[in-house]
N, C-alpha and C positions, 0 to 999 in steps of 0.2 A: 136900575135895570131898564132897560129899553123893551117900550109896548111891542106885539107883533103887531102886523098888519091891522087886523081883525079889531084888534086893543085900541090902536091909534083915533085919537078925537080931533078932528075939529081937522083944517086945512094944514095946519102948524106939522105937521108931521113928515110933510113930503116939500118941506120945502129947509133953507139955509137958516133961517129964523126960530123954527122949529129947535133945530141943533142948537144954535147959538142963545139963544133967549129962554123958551120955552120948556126945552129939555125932553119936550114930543115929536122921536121921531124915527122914520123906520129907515133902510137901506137906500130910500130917493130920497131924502132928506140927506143924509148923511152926506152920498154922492153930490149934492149939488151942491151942499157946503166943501165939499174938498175940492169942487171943481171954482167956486168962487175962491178959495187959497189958489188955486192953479192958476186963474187968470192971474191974479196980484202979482206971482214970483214969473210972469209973462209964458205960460206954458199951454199949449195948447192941447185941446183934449175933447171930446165925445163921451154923452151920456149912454151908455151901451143899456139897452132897452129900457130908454125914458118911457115912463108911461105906460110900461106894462106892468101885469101880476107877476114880476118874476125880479129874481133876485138883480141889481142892477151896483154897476160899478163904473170908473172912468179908464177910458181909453187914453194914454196919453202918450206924446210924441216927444220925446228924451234924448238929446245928444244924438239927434238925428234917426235917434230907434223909438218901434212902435212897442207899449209896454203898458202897463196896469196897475191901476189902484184903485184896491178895494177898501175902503175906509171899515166896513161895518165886520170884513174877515180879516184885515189886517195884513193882508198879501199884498206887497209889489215887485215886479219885475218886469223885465223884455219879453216879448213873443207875445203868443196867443195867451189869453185867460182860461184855466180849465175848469173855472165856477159850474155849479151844477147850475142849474136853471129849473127850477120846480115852483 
């Protein structure tokens, strides 16, 4: 089960290492592991509010359209994201 926020220890949490090694890690960890798979398969993309307290996913640019994925909600698609933000 994944810590919330508040739970999460140490650096390892908000970052790709976290995910892949450690297994500590919240919604900016997760995002920046699926955004390091995204470079790899050459895709470009934005961390949609890196670095803040709020729920955070990647913006990515797909077959010429602008679209979304959320690792940690399991949503992708075209258009805007309707993620809550709390």
């Amino acid at each position: 089960m994944k810590p919330p926020y508040e739970d999460a220890v140490g650096i390892d949490y908000r970052s790709p290492y976290g995910v892949f090694v450690t297994k500590n890690y919240s919604c900016a960890g997760e995002t920046r592991a699926l955004g390091r798979v995204l470079d790899f398969m050459g895709y470009t993309w934005i961390h949609a509010h890196e670095n803040e307290n709020v729920h955070q996913w990647c913006i990515v640019n797909m077959d010429g359209q602008v679209g979304y994925a959320d690792p940690q909600g399991v949503y992708v698609g075209y258009g805007e994201y309707w993620a809550l933000t709390f």
